[in-house]
VODREN-957637 format. One record per residue (C-alpha): x, y, z. Coordinates in pm, whole numbers, plus 50000, padded with zeros to 5 digits. Example, Ala and Ser with C-alpha at 12.3 -4.5 7.8 and 13.67 -1.06 7.14 Angstrom:
<kolses>
512304955050780 513674989450714 
</kolses>
This chain:
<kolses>
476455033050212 479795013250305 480285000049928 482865026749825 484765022750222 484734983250126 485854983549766 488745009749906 489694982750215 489784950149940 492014970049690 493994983249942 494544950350073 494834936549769 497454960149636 499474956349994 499354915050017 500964914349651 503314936749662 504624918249964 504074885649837 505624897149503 508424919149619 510084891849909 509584864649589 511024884249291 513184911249460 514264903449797 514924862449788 517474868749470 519054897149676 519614880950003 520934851249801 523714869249615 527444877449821 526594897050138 528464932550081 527704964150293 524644964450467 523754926150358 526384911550573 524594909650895 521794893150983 519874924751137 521014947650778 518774922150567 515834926350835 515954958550829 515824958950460 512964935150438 511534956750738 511464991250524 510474971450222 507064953650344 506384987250567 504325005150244 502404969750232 501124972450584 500125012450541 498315004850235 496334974950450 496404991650710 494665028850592 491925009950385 490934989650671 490525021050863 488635034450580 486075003150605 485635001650995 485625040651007 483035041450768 480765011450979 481405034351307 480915062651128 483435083451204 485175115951105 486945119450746 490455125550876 491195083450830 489555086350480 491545122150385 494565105350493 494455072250293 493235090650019 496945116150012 498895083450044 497055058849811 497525086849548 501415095349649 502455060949626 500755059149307 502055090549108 505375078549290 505415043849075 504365059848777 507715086848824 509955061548957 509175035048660 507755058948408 505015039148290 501875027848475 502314998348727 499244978148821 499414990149184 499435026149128 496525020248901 494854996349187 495875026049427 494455055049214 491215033749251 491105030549595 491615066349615 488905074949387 486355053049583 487665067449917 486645097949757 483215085649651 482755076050008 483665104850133 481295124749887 477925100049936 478545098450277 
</kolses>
């Protein structure tokens, strides 16, 4: 059954597409418009911060795709263990960092529980 593998890909996704969409809109626009100091002065400093700031969005897309076409080849579990340890890190890492629940997390905690699911049923 490749329900649990699917609904882990689409939140995953999901959870990856707005935080990019979100964070270059609300964080890093505002950021790169304000006075270049320090490592904003260059050209290649901003891409590299924009770089390290979209990389958790393409792991998150990236692991629950491989969760969804492991599951249709099926595969071994190490794909699924894997997403699974950093769905829930980056998850309990909002909630310390912020202190309060964040909608990812909570999207991410959820993917990890149905990775889990798929894991167990299959």
């Amino acid at each position: 059954m490749i329900a649990w593998s699917a609904i882990a890909a689409g939140l995953a996704v999901i959870v990856a597409l707005a935080h990019s969409v979100i964070s270059e809109r609300v964080i890093l626009r505002p950021l790169f418009r304000q006075p270049a100091q320090g490592i904003f002065d260059t050209a290649p400093g901003r891409d590299i911060v924009r770089a390290i700031f979209h990389m958790p969005s393409v792991a998150w897309a990236a692991l629950g795709l491989g969760v969804w076409f492991n599951r249709l080849q099926d595969g071994p579990d190490l794909i699924a263990v894997i997403a699974m340890i950093v769905f829930a890190s980056s998850a309990v890492g909002n909630l310390v960092a912020l202190r309060r629940p964040h909608p990812g997390g909570v999207l991410l905690l959820i993917a990890t529980a149905a990775t889990a699911t798929d894991l167990f049923v299959n």
